[in-house]
DOPAKE-572396 format. One record per residue (C-alpha): x, y, z; residue in three letters. Coordinates in steps of 0.02 Angstrom, whole numbers, padded with zeros to 5 digits, always signed. Example, Ala and Ser with C-alpha at 12.3 -4.5 7.8 and 13.67 -1.06 7.14 Angstrom:
% DOPAKE-572396
+00615-00225+00390ALA
+00684-00053+00357SER
//
This chain:
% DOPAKE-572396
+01391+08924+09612UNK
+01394+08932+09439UNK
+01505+08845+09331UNK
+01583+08901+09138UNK
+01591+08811+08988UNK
+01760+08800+08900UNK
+01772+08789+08716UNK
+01903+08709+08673UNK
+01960+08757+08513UNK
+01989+08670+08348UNK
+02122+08588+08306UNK
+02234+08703+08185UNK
+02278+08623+07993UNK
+02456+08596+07986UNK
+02520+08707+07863UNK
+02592+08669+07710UNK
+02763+08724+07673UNK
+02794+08795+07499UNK
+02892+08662+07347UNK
+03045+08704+07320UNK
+03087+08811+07173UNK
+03206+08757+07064UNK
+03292+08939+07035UNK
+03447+08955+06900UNK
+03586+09061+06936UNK
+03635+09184+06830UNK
+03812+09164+06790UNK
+03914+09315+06850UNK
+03951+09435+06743UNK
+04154+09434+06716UNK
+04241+09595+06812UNK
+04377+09714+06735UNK
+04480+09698+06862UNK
+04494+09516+06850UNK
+04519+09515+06674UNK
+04656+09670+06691UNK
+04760+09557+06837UNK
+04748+09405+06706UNK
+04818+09507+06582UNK
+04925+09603+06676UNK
+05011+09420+06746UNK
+05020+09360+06561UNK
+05103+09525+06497UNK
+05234+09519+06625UNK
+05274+09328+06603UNK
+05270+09352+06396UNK
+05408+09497+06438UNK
+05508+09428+06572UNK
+05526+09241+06451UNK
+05580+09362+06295UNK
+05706+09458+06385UNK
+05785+09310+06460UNK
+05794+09210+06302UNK
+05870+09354+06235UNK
+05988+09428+06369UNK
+06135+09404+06240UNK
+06067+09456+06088UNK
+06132+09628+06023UNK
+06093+09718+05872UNK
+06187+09859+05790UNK
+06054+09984+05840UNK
+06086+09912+06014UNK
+06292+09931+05974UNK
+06270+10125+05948UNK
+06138+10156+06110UNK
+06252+10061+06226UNK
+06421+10176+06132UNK
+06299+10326+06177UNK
+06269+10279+06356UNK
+06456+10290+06400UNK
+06429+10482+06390UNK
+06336+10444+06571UNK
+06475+10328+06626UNK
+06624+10419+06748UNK
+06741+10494+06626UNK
+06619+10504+06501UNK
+06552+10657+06382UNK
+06405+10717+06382UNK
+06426+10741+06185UNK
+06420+10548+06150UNK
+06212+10580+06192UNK
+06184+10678+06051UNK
+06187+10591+05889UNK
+06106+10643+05707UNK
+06011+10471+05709UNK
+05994+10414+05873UNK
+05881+10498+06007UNK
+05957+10519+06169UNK
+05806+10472+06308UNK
+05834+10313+06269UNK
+06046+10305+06311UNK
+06021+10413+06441UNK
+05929+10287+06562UNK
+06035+10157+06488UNK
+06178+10257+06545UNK
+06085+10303+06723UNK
+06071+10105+06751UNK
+06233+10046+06705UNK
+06301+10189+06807UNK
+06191+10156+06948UNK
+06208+09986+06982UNK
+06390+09969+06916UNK
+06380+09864+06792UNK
+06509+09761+06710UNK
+06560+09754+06533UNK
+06517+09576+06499UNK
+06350+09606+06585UNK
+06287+09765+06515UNK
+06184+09683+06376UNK
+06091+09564+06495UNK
+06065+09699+06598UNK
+06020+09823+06464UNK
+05874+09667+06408UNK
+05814+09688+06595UNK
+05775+09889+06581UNK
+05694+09839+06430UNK
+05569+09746+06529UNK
+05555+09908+06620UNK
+05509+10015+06464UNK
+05393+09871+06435UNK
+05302+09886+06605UNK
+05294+10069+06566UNK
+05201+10068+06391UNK
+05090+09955+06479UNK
+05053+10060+06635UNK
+05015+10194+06490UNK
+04902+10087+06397UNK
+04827+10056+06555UNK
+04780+10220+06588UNK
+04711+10241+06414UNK
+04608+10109+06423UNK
+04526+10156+06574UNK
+04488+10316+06496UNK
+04422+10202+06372UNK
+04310+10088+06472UNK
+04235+10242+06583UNK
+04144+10286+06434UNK
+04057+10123+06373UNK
+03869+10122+06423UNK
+03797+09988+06533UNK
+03690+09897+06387UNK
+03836+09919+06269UNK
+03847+09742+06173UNK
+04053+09733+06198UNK
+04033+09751+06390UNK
+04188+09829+06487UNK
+04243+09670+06499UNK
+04250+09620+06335UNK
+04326+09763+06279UNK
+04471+09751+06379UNK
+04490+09567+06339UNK
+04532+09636+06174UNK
+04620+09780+06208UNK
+04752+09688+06313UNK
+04775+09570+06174UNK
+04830+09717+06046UNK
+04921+09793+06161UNK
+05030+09623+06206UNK
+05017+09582+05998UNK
+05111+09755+05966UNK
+05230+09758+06118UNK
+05278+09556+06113UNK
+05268+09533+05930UNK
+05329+09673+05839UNK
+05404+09790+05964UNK
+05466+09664+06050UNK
+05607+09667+06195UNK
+05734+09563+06088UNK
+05846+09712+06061UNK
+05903+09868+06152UNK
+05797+09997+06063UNK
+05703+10140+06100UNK
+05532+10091+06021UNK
+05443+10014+06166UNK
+05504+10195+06278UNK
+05409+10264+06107UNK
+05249+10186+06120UNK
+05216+10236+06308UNK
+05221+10397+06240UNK
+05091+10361+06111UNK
+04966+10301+06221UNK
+04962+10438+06354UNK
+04954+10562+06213UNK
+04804+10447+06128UNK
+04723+10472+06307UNK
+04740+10636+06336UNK
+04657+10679+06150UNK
+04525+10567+06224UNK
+04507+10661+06374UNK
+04494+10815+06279UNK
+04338+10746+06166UNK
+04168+10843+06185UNK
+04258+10942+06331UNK
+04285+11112+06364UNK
+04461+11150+06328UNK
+04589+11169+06486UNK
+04760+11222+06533UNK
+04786+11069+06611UNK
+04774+10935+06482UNK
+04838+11050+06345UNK
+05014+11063+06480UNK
+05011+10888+06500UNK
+04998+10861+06312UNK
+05151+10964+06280UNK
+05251+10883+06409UNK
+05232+10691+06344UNK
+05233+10726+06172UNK
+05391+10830+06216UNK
+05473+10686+06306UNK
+05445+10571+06182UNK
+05522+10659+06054UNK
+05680+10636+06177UNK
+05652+10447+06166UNK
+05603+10465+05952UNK
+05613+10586+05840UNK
+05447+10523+05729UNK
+05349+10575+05895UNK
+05392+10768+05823UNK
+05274+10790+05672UNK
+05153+10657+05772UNK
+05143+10767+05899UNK
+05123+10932+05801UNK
+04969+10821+05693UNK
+04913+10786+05892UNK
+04919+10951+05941UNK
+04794+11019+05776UNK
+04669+10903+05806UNK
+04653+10932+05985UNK
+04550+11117+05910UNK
+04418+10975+05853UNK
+04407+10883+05996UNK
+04357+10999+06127UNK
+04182+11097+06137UNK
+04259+11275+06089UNK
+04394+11275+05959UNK
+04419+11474+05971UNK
+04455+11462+06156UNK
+04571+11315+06135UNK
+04669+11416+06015UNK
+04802+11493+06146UNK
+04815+11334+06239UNK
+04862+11244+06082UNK
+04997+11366+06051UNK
+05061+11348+06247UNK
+05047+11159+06201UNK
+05161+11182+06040UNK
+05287+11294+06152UNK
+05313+11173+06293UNK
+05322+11020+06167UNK
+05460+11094+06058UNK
+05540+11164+06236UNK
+05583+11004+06257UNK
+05638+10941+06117UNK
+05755+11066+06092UNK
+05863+10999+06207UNK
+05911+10878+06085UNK
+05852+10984+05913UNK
+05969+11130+05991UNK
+06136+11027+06049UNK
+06122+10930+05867UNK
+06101+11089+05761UNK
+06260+11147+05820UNK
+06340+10976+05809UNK
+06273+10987+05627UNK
+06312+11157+05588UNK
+06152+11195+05525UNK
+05978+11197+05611UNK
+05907+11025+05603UNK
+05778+10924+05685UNK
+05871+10782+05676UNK
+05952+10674+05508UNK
+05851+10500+05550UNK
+05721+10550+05419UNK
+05861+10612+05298UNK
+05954+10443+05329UNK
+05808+10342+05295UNK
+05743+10413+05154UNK
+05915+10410+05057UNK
+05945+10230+05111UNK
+05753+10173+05076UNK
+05669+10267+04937UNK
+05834+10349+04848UNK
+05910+10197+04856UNK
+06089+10248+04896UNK
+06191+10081+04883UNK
+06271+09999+04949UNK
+06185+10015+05119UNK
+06268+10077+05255UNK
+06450+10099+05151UNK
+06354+10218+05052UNK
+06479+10245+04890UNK
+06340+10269+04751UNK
+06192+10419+04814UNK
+06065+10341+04699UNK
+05919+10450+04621UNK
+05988+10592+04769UNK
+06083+10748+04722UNK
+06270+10780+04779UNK
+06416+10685+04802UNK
+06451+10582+04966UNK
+06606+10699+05042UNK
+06625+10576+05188UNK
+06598+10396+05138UNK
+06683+10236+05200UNK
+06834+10184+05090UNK
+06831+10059+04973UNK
+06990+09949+04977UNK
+06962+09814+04903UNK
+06833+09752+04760UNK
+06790+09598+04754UNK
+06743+09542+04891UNK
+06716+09713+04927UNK
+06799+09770+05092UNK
+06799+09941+05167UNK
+06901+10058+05295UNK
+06822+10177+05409UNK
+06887+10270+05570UNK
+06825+10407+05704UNK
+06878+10531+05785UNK
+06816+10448+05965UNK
+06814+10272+06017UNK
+06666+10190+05947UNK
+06631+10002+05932UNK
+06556+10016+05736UNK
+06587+10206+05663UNK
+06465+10164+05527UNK
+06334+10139+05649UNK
+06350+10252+05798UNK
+06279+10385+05678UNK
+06254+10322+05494UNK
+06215+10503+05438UNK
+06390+10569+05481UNK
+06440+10454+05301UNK
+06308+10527+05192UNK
+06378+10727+05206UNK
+06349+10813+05048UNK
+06206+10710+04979UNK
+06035+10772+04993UNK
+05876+10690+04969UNK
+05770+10716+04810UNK
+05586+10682+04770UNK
+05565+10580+04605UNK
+05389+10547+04585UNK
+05440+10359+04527UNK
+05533+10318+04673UNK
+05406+10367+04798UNK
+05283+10289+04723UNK
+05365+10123+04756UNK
+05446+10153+04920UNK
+05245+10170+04957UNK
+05183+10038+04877UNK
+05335+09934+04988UNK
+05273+10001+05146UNK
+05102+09964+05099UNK
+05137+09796+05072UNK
+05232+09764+05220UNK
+05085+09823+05321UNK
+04952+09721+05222UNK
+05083+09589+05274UNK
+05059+09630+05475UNK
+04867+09617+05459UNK
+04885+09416+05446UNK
+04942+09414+05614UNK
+04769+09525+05657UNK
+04666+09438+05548UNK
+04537+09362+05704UNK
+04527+09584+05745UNK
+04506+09611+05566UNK
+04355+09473+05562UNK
+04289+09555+05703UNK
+04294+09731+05658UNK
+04206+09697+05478UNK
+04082+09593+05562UNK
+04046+09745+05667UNK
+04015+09867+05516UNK
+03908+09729+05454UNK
+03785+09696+05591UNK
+03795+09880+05669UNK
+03627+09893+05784UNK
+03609+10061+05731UNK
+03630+10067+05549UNK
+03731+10229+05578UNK
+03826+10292+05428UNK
+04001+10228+05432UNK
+04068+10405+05464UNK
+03943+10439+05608UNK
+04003+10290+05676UNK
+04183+10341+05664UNK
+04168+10483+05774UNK
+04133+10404+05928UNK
+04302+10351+05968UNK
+04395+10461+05816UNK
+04534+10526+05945UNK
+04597+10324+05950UNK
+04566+10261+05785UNK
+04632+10425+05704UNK
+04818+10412+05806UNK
+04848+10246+05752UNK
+04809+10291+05579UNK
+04926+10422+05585UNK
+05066+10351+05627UNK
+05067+10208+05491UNK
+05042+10340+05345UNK
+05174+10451+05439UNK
+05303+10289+05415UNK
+05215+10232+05236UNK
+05330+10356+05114UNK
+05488+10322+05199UNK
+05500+10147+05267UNK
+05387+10008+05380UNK
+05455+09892+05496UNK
+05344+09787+05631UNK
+05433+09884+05772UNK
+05405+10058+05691UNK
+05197+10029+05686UNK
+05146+09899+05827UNK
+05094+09999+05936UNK
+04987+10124+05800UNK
+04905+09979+05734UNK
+04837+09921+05885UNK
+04767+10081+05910UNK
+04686+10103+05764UNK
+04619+09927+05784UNK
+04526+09972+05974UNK
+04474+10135+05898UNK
+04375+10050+05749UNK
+04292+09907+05885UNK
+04240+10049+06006UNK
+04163+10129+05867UNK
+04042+10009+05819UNK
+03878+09907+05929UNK
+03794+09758+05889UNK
+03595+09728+05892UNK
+03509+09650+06039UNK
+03523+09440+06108UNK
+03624+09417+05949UNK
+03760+09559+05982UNK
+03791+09501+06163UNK
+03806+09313+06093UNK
+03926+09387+05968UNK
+04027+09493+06075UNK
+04078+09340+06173UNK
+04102+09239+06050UNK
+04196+09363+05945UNK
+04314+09391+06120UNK
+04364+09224+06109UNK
+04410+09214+05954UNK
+04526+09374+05925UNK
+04596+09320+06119UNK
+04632+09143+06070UNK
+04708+09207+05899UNK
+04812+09335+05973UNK
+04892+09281+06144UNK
+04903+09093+06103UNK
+05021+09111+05966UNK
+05122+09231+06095UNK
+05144+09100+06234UNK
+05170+08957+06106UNK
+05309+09058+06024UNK
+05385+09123+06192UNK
+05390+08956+06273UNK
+05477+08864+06138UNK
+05600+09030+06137UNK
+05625+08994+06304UNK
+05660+08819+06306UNK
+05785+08855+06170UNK
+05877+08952+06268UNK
+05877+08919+06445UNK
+06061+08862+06444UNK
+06171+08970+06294UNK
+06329+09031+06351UNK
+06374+09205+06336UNK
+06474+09189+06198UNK
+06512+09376+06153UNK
+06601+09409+06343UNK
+06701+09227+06318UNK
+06763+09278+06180UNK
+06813+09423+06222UNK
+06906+09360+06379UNK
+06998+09241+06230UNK
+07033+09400+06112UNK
+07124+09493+06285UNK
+07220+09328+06302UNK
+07284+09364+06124UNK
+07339+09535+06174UNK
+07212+09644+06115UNK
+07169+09778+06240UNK
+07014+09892+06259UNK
+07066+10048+06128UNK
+07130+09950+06009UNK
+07071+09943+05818UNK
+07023+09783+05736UNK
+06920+09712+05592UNK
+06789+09600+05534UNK
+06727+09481+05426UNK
+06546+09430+05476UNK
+06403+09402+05370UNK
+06278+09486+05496UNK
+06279+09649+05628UNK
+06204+09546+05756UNK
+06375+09514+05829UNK
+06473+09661+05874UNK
+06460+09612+06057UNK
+06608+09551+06077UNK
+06706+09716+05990UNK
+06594+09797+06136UNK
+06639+09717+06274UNK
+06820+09692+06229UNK
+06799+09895+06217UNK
+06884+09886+06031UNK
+06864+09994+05883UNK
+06820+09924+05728UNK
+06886+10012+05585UNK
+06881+09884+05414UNK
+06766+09767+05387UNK
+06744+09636+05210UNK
+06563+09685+05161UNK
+06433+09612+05263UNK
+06358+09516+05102UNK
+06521+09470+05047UNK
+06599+09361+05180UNK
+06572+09198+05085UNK
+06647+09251+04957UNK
+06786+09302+05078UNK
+06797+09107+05117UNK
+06776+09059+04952UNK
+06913+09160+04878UNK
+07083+09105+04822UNK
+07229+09103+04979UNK
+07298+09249+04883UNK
+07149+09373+04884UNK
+07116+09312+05074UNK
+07300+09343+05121UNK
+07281+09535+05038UNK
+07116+09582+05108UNK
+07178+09547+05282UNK
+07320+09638+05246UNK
+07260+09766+05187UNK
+07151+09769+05364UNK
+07298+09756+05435UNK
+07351+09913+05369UNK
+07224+10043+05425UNK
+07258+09995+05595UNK
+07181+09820+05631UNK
+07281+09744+05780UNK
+07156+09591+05755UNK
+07030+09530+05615UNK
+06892+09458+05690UNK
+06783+09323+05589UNK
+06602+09259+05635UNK
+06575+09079+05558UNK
+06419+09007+05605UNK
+06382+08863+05482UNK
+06495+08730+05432UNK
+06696+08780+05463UNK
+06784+08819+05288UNK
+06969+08757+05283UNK
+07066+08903+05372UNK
+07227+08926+05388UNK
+07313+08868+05565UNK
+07354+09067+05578UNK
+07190+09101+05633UNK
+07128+09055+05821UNK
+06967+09004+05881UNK
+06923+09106+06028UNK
+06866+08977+06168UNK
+06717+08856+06104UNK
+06650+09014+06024UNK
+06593+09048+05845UNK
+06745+09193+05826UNK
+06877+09177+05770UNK
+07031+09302+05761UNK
+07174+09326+05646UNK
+07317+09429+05725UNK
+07447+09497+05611UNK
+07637+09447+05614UNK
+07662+09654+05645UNK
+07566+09651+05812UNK
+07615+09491+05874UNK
//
């Protein structure tokens, strides 16, 4: 029997496991979304603290679109929407909420401050769909990632809308701007693109409705509509849908061009413009009682009466209950005086609106920075005007509407939302070079998002704090002035140094139909007894049951005939005939 050898086999080497690799992590590149819920939550906070510390504030813009918005009430006419000044998108939906929800007198400002904050969430769900038109087309290796770009985009938008739009009055710019963003993104839609049916209807429609909420949107939109032909691939083709365009835009805004013209009695766009450009670069004085028509031609046929000198006070009446007739529709008191070019007076009403919007670029000066530093450093050395066209259909709105506003008059509110598009338009339009231009890019985001939104929340806070606890002071007062005896319909007076507080005329539903000069009512209180005792009089006379006086700085020695109303800073004089 034979027997086998076994080998037995070697033992195996134990095998070595691999070191350890010391591997760094990339950081994670920062998502849109998360930077569009950050700014989203901030927006809505910024909005919802400025509304509330302003739920009583009123202006006399906000006087005249409340008046308007009892045409909506039960009872009301329909004719109290259409106004020579005053669009009427804006009064309508004022008058839809009110109506809706039932709201009281002494609560319709407040609650006129919270549909604000629904205008505001609308301009910014219109910005938001601009700016994702706006992101889709930035390349992956583009130096300002998506990211970054929307970092800065939010910030304009909440600089325009918070700062200079702002929701501290009832006023149809922030219903505006919504407008002006969905019409910047359609252009932008259109560019490179074969023309179509679709976005030239769509085009029509918003710039139609917006000329509901604001008449400026009108020659906007017709300068919107002609530069669509250079946007799109084909301009010959795009040439009937244009026109369709035009018809369904001015469709619209016939429905308030049409029901004023008649109003009027002569075909008319509207008399804002007219108004303005009297007030601002003819210089008719004094504003708003209108009594000398400046460098203009004609004679005012309508103007308020002047009944007394100095200090001037004036009478004024109309022919339907209206808290202020001088504002509901200012250009009802300029009738047969017409505006006239003279080269000299244009040429500083420019040179005023220039300055005032040299003055708004302080508060962009970190997008300013960034925006030359771009030019500067441009990877691709492009000619400024190649570089331009890349995102022309942005850039180019915004510019548009601050030259459309520069011969007349500026104000913050009137270009906020322009100049932050002209601002995106010129950042998209630029790249920077390599390592450097990515280092930049975030630094640069930093910078123009620090200087922008801090300044916002700092501001709003401290607004806030002020204000958690004032009083309605405008609806207590007018509880005091029905205590008195004056009733909703009657007429009464004033003697108030601003036109930030006709709520209480509005809430105690009173006319106001005298009033001593707004810049004259310390000279009212430092007049002789005698000239006080004939001006209110003389009130008296054209119908006041009730002179109403703001006094907001240090009490001047009254006479015990006048009454404080509650803890408030009115007070009312009531004449011996109505007592």
């Amino acid at each position: 029997m034979s027997t086998r050898s076994f080998r037995i086999p070697a033992a195996l080497p134990p095998r070595r496991r691999p070191a350890p690799e010391l591997v760094q992590r990339q950081p994670r590149p920062v998502g849109v979304a998360t930077v569009r819920a950050a700014f989203w939550a901030v927006g809505v906070v910024l909005a919802g603290v400025q509304a509330w510390a302003f739920r009583y504030y009123v202006s006399a813009d906000a006087i005249s679109y409340l008046d308007m918005s009892d045409g909506v009430m039960p009872g009301g006419s329909w004719h109290r929407l259409i106004n020579g000044v005053w669009s009427p998108l804006y009064p309508l939906l004022l008058g839809i909420f009110r109506r809706t929800f039932n709201i009281t007198a002494a609560n319709e400002i407040a609650a006129g401050h919270l549909l604000n904050l629904g205008f505001f969430l609308f301009a910014f769900l219109c910005f938001e769909l601009l700016l994702r038109k706006v992101v889709r087309r930035i390349p992956s290796g583009a130096s300002l990632p998506a990211w970054a770009i929307s970092c800065l985009a939010y910030s304009l938008f909440l600089w325009a809308s918070i700062s200079k739009i702002s929701l501290t009055s009832l006023r149809a710019d922030m219903l505006m701007s919504g407008f002006v963003y969905l019409a910047a993104g359609i252009l932008l839609t259109m560019q490179g693109r074969q023309a179509r049916w679709r976005e030239y209807c769509n085009l029509g429609l918003v710039l139609g409705i917006g000329t509901l909420a604001k008449s400026p949107i009108l020659p906007l939109g017709i300068f919107v509509v002609a530069v669509t032909l250079f946007a799109v691939q084909n301009w010959r083709s795009a040439l009937k849908m244009a026109a369709g365009s035009l018809l369904i835009f001015l469709a619209i805004g016939s429905l308030y061009f049409a029901p004023v013209s008649i109003a009027r009695g002569h075909f008319t766009f509207g008399e804002s413009a007219t108004f303005n450009y009297l007030a601002y670069v003819n210089r008719a004085r004094p504003m708003w009682y209108m009594q000398e028509p400046g460098s203009a031609s004609g004679h005012f046929s309508h103007s308020p009466e002047k009944i007394f000198s100095t200090p001037t006070a004036y009478a004024f009446g109309h022919s339907s209950l209206v808290t202020h007739p001088l504002r509901f529709d200012p250009s009802d008191w300029v009738r047969g005086v017409r505006p006239r070019f003279v080269l000299r007076d244009q040429v500083r009403g420019c040179i005023a609106s220039i300055r005032k919007l040299i003055g708004l670029l302080a508060g962009l000066s970190p997008v300013v920075l960034l925006a030359l530093t771009l030019v500067v450093v441009s990877s691709k050395r492009r000619r400024l005007s190649t570089s331009l066209k890349s995102a022309w259909p942005v850039w180019l709105v915004g510019f548009a509407g601050c030259v459309m506003y520069v011969p007349m008059h500026v104000e913050p509110r009137y270009v906020g939302a322009f100049l932050a598009l002209f601002w995106l338009g010129l950042i998209l339009s630029f790249d920077l070079p390599g390592i450097l231009g990515r280092r930049l890019a975030n630094a640069s985001t930093i910078v123009v998002v620090a200087g922008l939104i801090v300044p916002l929340i700092v501001g709003e806070g401290m607004r806030y704090l002020e204000s958690r606890r004032i009083p309605n002071n405008d609806a207590n007062a007018a509880v005091e002035l029905a205590h008195l005896g004056i009733k909703p319909g009657n007429k009464v007076a004033r003697i108030s140094p601003t036109v930030t507080d006709l709520g209480i005329e509005r809430i105690a539903r009173v006319e106001v139909v005298a009033e001593v000069g707004i810049g004259d009512s310390a000279r009212f209180w430092s007049s002789s007894r005698d000239t006080q005792d004939a001006i209110l009089n003389l009130l008296a006379s054209r119908g006041a049951r009730a002179v109403i006086a703001t006094l907001t700085g240090p009490v001047p020695k009254i006479g015990p005939e006048w009454t404080q109303l509650g803890f408030t800073q009115y007070w009312a004089w009531i004449p011996k005939s109505s007592q």
